[in-house]
C-alpha positions in Angstrom: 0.0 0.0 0.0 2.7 2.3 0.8 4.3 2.5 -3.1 0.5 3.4 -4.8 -0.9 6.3 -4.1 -4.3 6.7 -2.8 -7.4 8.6 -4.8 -10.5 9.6 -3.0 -12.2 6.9 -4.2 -10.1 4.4 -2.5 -11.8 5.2 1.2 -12.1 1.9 2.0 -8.4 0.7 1.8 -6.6 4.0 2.7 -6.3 3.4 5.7 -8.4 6.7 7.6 -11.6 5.6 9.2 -14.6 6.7 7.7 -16.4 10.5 8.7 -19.8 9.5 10.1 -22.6 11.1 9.2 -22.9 13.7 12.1 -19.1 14.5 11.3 -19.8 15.2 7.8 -22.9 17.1 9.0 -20.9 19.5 11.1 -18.8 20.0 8.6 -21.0 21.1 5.8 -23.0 23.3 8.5 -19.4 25.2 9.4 -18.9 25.2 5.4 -22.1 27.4 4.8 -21.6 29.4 8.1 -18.0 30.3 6.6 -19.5 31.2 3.2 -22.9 32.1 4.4 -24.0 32.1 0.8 -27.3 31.1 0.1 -26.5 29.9 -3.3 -25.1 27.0 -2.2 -27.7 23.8 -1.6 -27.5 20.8 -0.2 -26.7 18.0 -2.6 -26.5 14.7 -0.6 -24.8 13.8 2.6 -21.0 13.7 0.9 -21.8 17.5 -1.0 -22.9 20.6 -1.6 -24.1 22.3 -4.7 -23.4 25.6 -6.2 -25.5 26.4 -9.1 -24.2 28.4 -11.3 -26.8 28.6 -13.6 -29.7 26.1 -14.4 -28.4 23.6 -16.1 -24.5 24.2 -14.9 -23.5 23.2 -10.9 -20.4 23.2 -9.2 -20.7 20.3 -6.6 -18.6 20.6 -4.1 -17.5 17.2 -2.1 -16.0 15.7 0.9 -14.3 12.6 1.9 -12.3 11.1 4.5 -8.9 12.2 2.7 -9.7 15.2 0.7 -12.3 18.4 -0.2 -12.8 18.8 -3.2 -15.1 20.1 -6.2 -16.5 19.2 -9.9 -18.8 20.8 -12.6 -21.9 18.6 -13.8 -25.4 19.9 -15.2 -28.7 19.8 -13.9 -29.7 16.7 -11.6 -30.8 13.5 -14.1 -28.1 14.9 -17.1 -25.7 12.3 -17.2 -21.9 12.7 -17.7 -21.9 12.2 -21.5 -24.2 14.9 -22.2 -22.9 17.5 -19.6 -19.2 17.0 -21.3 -21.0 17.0 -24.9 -22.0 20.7 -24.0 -19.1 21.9 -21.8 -16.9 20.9 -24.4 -17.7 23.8 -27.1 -15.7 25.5 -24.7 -12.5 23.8 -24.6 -9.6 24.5 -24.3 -10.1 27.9 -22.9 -12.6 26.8 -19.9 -10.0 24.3 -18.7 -7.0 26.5 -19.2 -9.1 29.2 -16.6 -9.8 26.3 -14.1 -6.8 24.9 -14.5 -8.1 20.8 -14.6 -8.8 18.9 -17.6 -13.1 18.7 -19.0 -12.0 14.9 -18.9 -10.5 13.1 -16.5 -9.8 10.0 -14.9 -13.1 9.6 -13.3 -16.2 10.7 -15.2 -16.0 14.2 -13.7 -16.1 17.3 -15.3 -13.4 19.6 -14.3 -12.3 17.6 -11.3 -10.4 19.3 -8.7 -9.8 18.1 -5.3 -7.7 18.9 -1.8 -5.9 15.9 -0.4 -6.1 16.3 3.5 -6.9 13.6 6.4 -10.7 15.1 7.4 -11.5 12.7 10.3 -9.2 15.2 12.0 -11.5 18.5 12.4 -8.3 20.3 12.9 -7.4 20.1 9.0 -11.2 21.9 8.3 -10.4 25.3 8.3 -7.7 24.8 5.8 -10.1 22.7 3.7 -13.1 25.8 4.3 -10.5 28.2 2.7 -9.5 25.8 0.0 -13.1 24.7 -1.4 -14.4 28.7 -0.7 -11.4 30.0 -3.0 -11.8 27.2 -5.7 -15.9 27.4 -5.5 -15.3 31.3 -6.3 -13.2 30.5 -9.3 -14.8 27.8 -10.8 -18.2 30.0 -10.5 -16.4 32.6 -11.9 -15.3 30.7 -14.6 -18.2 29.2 -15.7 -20.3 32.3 -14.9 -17.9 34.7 -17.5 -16.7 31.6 -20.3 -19.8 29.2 -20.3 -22.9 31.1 -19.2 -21.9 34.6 -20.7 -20.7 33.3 -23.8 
């Protein structure tokens, strides 16, 4: 285990324990009292959604080992068609957010924050990190997707 790297999707073998739901709960609930932006929803336990416009959302994400954030389109449009659109507006949109439309998972625009959160400690650091790249990305999208 300890010559492969770990990916967030590896929880179960990465040796943290898992956040339980009241942890994740208190987390999310010191997320939107940091931001207090009423923009962002509830998505499901895990995240958080920041719409950016109808049909675009930045979701923003936790797990055990990191914080972190993709772009996907309204709830029911699957992967193939959210890339299908987002793409008439590559390269430039992924130069801006600096992450690829397409990348190892099906996830558009994947960017995440490796940090151990069972240890509330390391929250603040991840509250900054997701607030500064949930600005951006809305940013982004807001002036190169939504604008254009």
């Amino acid at each position: 285990m300890a010559d492969r790297q770990l990916d967030e999707w590896d929880i179960a073998h990465g040796g943290l324990r898992s956040l339980s739901s009241r942890e994740i709960k208190v987390f999310w609930d010191g997320y939107l009292a940091h931001r207090n932006d009423p923009r962002i929803r509830h998505g499901s336990l895990y995240s958080r959604w920041r719409h950016v416009a109808d049909d675009l959302v930045v979701s923003l994400y936790l797990t055990n080992r990191s914080v972190g954030l993709f772009v996907r389109g309204q709830r029911g449009e699957g992967y193939a068609t959210t890339v299908n659109r987002l793409s008439a507006f590559e390269p430039a949109v992924g130069k801006a957010l600096g992450v690829s439309l397409r990348g190892e998972y099906a996830l558009c625009y994947l960017s995440n924050h490796p940090v151990a959160m069972t240890d509330p400690a390391n929250w603040p650091q991840a509250y900054e990190w997701l607030e500064r790249q949930e600005k951006h990305f809305s940013h982004v999208l807001s002036d190169m997707v939504v604008g254009a």
